[in-house]
FIDOMAR-425469 format. One line per field, with one value per residue: residue number from 1; residue in one letter; y negated, z negated, x negated of N, C-alpha, C, CB in turn. Coordinates in pm, 1 decimal. Glycine has a CB too. Example, Ala and Ser with C-alpha at 12.3 -4.5 7.8 and 13.67 -1.06 7.14 Angstrom:
# residues 2
pos (1:2)
code (A:S)
n_y (569.0:225.0)
n_z (-780.0:-708.0)
n_x (-1319.0:-1285.0)
ca_y (450.0:106.0)
ca_z (-780.0:-714.0)
ca_x (-1230.0:-1367.0)
c_y (330.0:-3.0)
c_z (-780.0:-787.0)
c_x (-1320.0:-1290.0)
cb_y (447.3:59.8)
cb_z (-904.6:-572.5)
cb_x (-1130.8:-1408.4)
***
This chain:
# residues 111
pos (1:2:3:4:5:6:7:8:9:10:11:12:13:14:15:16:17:18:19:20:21:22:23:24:25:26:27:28:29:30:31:32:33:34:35:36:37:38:39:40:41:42:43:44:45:46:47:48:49:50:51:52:53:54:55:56:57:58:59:60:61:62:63:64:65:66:67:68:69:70:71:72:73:74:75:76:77:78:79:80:81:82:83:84:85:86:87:88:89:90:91:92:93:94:95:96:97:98:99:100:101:102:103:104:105:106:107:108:109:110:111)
code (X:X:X:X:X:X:X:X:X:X:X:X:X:X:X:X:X:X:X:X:X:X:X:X:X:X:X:X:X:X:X:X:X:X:X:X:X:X:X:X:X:X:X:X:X:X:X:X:X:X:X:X:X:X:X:X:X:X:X:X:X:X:X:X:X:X:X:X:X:X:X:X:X:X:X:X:X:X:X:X:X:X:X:X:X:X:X:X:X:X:X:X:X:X:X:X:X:X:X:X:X:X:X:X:X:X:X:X:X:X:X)
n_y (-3111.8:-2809.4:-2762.0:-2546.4:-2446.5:-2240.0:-2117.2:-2103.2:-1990.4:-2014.5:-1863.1:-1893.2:-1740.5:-1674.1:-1464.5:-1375.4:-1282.7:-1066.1:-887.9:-588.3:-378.8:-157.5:-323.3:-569.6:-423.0:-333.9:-611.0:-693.3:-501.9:-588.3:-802.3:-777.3:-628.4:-810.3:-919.4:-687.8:-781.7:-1011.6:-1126.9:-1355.0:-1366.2:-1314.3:-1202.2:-1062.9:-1098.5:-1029.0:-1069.4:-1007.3:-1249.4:-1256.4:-1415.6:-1533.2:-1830.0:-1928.4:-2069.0:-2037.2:-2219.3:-2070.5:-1889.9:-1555.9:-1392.3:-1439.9:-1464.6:-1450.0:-1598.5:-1549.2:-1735.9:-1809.2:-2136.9:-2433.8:-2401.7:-2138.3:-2101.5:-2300.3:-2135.1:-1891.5:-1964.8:-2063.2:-1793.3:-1570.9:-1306.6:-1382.4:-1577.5:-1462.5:-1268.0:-1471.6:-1586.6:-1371.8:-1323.1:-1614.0:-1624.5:-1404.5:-1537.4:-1723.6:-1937.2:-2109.5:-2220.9:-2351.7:-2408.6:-2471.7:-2508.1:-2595.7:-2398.2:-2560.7:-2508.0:-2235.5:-1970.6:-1728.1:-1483.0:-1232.7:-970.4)
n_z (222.8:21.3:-275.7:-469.5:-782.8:-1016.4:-1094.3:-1320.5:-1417.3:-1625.7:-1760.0:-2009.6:-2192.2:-2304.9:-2302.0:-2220.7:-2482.3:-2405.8:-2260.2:-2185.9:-2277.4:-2112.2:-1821.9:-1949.6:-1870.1:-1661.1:-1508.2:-1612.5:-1496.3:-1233.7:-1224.9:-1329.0:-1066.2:-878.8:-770.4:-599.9:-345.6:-291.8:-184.9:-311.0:-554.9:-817.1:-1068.9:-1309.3:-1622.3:-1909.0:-2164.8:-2564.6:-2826.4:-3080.8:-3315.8:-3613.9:-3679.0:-3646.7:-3432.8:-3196.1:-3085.3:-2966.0:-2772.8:-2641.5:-2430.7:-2307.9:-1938.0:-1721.2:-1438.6:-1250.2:-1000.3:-690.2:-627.6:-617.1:-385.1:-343.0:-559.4:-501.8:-245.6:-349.8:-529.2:-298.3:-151.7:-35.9:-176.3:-402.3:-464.0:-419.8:-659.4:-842.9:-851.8:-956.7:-1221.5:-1378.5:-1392.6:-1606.6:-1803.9:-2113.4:-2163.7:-2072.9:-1937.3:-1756.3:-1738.8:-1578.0:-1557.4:-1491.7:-1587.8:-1752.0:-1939.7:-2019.9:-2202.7:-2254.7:-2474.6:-2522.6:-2723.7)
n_x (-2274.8:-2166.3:-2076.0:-2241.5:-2211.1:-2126.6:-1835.4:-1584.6:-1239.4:-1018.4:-760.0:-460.6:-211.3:116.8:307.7:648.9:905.4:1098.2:942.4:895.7:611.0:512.6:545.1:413.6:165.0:151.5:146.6:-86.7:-279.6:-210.1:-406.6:-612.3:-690.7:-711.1:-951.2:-1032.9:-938.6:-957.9:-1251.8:-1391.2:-1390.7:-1587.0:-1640.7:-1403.0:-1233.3:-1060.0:-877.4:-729.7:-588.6:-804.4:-887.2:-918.5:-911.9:-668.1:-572.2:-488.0:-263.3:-37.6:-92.9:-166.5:-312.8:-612.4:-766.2:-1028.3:-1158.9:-1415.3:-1647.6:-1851.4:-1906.4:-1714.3:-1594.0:-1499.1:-1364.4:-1138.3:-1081.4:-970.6:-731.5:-509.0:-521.8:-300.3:-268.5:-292.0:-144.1:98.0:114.3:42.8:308.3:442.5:318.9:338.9:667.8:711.7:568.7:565.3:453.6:183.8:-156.9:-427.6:-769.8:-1060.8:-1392.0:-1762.0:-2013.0:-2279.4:-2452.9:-2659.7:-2715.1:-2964.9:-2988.8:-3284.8:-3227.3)
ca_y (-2987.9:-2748.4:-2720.3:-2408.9:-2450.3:-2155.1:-2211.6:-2008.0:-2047.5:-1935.0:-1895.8:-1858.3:-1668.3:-1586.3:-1378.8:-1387.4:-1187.9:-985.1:-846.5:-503.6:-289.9:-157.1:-466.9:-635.4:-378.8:-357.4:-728.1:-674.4:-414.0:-649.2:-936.3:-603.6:-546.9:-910.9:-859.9:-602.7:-785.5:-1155.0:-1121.2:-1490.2:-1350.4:-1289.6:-1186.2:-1103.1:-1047.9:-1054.2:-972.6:-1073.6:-1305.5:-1206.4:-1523.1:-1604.3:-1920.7:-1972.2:-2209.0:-2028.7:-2241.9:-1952.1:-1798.7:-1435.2:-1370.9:-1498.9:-1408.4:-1520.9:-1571.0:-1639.9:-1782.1:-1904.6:-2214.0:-2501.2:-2383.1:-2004.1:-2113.6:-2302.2:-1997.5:-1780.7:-2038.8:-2054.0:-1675.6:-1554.5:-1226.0:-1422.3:-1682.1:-1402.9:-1220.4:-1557.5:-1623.4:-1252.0:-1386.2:-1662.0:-1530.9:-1369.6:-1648.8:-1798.2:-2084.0:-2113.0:-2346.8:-2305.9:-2502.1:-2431.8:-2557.4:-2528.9:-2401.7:-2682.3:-2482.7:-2052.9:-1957.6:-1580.4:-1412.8:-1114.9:-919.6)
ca_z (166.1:-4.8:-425.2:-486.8:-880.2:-1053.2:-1163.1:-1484.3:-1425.7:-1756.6:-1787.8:-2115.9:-2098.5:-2360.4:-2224.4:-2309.7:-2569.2:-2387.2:-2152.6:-2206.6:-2288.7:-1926.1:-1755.7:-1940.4:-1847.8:-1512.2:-1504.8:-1614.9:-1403.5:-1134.3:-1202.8:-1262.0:-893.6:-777.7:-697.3:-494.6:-251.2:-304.9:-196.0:-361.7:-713.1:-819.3:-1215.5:-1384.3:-1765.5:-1971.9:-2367.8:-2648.3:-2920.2:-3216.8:-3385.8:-3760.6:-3684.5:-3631.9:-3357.2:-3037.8:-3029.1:-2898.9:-2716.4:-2687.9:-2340.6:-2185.2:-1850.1:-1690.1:-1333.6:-1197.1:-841.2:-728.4:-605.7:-641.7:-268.7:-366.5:-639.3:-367.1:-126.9:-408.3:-534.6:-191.1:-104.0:-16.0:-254.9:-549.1:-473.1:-440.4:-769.0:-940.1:-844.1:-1042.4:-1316.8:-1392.8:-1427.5:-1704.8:-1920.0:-2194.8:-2185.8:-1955.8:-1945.0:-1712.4:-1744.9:-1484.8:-1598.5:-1436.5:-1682.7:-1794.7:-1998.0:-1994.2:-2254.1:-2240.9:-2552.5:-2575.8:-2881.0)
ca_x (-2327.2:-2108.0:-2134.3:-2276.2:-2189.4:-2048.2:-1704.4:-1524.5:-1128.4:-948.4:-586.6:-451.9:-125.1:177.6:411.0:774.2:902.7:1129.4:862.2:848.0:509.2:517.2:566.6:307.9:63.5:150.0:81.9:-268.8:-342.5:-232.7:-491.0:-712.0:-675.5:-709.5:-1080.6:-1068.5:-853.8:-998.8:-1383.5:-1433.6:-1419.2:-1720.3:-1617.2:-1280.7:-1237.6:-975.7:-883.2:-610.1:-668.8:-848.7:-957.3:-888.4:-864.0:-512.7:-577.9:-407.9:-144.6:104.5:-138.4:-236.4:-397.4:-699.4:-832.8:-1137.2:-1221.7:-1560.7:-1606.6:-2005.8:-1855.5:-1573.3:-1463.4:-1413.9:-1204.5:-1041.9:-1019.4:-881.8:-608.6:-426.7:-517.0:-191.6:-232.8:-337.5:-17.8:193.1:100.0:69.5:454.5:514.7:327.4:439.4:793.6:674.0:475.6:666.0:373.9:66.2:-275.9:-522.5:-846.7:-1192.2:-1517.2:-1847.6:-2088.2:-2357.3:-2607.0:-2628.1:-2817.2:-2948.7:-3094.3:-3320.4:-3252.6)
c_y (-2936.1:-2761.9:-2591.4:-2356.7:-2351.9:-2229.1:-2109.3:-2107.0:-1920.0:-1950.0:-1845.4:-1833.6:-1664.6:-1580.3:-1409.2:-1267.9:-1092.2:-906.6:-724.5:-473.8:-248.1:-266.8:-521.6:-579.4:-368.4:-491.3:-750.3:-613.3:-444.7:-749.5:-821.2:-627.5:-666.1:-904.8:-789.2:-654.6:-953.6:-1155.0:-1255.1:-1486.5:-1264.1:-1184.0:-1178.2:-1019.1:-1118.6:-994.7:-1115.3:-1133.6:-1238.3:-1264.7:-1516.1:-1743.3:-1994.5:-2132.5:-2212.2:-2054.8:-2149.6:-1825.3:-1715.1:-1371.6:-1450.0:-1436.4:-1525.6:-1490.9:-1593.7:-1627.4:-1845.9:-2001.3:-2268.3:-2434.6:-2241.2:-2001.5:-2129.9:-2202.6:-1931.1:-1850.7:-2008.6:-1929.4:-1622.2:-1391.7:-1275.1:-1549.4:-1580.3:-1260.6:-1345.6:-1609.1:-1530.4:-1277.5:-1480.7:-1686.7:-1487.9:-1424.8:-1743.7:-1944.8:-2012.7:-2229.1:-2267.2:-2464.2:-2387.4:-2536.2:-2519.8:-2554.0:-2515.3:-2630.0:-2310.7:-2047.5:-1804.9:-1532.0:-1293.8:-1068.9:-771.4)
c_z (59.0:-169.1:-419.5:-645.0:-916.3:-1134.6:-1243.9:-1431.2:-1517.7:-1741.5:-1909.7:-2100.2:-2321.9:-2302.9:-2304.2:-2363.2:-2486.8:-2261.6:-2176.2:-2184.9:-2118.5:-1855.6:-1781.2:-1890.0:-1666.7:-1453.0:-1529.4:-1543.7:-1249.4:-1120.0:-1218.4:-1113.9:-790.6:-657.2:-607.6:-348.9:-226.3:-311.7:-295.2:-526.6:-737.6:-999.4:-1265.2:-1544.0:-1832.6:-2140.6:-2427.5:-2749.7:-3043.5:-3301.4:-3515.2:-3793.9:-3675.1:-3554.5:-3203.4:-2971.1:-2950.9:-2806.7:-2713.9:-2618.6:-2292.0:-2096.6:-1791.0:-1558.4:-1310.0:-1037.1:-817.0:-638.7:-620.6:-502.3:-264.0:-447.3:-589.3:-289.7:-229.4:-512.7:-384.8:-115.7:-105.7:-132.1:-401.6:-577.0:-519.5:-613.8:-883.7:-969.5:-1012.4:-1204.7:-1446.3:-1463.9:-1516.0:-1884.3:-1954.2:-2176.2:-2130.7:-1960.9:-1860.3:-1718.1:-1666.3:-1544.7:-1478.5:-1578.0:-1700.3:-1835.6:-2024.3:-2068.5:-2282.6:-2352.2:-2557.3:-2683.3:-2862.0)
c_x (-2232.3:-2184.5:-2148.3:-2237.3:-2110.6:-1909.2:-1649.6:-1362.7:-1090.6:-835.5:-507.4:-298.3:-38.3:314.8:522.7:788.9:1020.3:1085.5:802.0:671.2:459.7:484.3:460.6:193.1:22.8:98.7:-55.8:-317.2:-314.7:-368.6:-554.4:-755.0:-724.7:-881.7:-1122.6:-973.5:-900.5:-1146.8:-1440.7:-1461.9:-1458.9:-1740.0:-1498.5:-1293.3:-1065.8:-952.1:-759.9:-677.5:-705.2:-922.2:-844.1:-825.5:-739.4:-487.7:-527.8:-309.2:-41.2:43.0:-196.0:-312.2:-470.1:-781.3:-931.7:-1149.1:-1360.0:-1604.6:-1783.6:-1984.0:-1709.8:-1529.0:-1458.6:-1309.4:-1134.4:-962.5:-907.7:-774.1:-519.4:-473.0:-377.2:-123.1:-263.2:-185.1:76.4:183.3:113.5:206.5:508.4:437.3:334.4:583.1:801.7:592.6:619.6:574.5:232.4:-62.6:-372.4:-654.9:-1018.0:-1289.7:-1660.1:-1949.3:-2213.0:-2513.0:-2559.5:-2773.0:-2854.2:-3036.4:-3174.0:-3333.8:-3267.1)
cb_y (-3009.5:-2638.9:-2752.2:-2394.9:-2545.8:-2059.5:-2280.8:-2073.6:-2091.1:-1974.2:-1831.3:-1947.8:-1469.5:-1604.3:-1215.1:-1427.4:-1244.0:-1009.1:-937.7:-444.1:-157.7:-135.1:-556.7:-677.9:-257.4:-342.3:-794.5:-620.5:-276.0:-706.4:-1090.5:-422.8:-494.9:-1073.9:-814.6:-438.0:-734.8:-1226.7:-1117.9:-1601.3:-1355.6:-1472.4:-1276.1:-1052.0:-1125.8:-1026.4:-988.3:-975.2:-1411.5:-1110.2:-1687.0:-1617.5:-1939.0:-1978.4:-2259.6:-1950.0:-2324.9:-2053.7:-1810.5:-1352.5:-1330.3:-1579.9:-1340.8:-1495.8:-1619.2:-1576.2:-1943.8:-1830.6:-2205.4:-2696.3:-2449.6:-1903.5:-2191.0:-2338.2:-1841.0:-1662.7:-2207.3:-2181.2:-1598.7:-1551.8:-1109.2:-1514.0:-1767.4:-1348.8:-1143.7:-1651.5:-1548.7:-1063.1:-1368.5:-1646.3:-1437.7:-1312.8:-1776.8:-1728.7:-2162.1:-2143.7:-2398.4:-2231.3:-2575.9:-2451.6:-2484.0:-2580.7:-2280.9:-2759.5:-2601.0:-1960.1:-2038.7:-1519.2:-1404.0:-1091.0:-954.7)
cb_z (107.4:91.8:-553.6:-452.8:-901.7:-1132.6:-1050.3:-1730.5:-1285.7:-1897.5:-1671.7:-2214.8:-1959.0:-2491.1:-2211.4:-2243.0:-2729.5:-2409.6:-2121.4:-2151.2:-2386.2:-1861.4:-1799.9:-2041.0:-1928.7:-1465.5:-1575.2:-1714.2:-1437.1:-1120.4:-1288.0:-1246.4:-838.4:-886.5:-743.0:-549.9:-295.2:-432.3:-43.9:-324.5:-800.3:-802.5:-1281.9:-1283.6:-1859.4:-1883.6:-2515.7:-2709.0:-2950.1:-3211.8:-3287.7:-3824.0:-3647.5:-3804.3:-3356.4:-3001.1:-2962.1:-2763.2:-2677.2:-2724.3:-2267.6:-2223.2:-1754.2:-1767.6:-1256.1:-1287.4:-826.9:-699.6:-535.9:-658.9:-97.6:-416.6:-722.0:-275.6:-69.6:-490.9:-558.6:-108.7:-170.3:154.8:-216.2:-548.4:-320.9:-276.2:-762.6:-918.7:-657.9:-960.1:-1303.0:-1336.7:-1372.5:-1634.9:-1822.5:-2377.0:-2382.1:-1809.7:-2121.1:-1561.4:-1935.7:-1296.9:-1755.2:-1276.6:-1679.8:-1930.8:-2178.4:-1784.4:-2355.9:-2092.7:-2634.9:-2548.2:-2998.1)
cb_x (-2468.5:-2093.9:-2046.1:-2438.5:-2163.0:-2134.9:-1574.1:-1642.9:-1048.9:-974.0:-499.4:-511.6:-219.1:169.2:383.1:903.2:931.6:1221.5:767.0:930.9:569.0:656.8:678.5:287.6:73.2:284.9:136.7:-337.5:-297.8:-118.9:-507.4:-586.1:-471.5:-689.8:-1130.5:-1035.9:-688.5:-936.3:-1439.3:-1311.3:-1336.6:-1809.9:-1665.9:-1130.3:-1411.7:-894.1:-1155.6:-495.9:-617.5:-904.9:-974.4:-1010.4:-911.5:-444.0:-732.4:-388.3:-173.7:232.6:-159.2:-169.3:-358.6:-779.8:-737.9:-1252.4:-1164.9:-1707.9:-1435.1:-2176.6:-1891.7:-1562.3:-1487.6:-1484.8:-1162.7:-1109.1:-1172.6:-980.9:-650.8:-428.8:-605.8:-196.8:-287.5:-548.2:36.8:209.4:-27.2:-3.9:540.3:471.7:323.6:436.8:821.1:628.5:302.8:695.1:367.1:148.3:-349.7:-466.0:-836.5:-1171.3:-1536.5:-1888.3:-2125.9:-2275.5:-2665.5:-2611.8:-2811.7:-2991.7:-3059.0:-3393.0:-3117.8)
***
């Protein structure tokens, strides 16, 4: 029987420094796009750091996938448009971490 478990894959991203304005945006507005071409992902988000904490070790992008199973993550790892965009960026990352979780506890407030 197949996990059905939602899965959260993050990839925390800083770009090299001589990666033009352009370029980087174009790069966002690729993973942007991945969704519409990768039925398996279910959620994408992304944003720059803006913590105080001075704890992002180097890093300034994080994007978020969300997949409602370990074997969509699967699918959309070895999807052939998500390989071939991940090649292009890549190329571009001065330093990279990716870490997937499946959430544990989802806690929803009404305020």
């Amino acid at each position: 029987m197949a996990d059905q478990q939602q899965v959260k894959h993050v990839l925390f991203a800083k770009f090299k420094a001589d990666i033009s304005p352009e370029r980087l945006d174009a790069l966002i507005k690729g993973y942007e796009a991945l969704p519409s071409s990768i039925e398996v992902m279910k959620g994408f988000e992304w944003g720059t750091d803006v913590s105080i904490e001075n704890l992002h070790e180097g890093y300034t992008h994080v994007f978020l996938s969300t997949f409602d199973s370990i074997e969509g993550r699967d699918a959309y790892l070895v999807h052939p448009v998500h390989v071939a965009y991940g090649k292009e960026l890549l190329a571009a990352l001065e330093k990279v971490a990716v870490l997937d979780f499946t959430p544990k506890v989802v806690l929803k407030l009404n305020k």
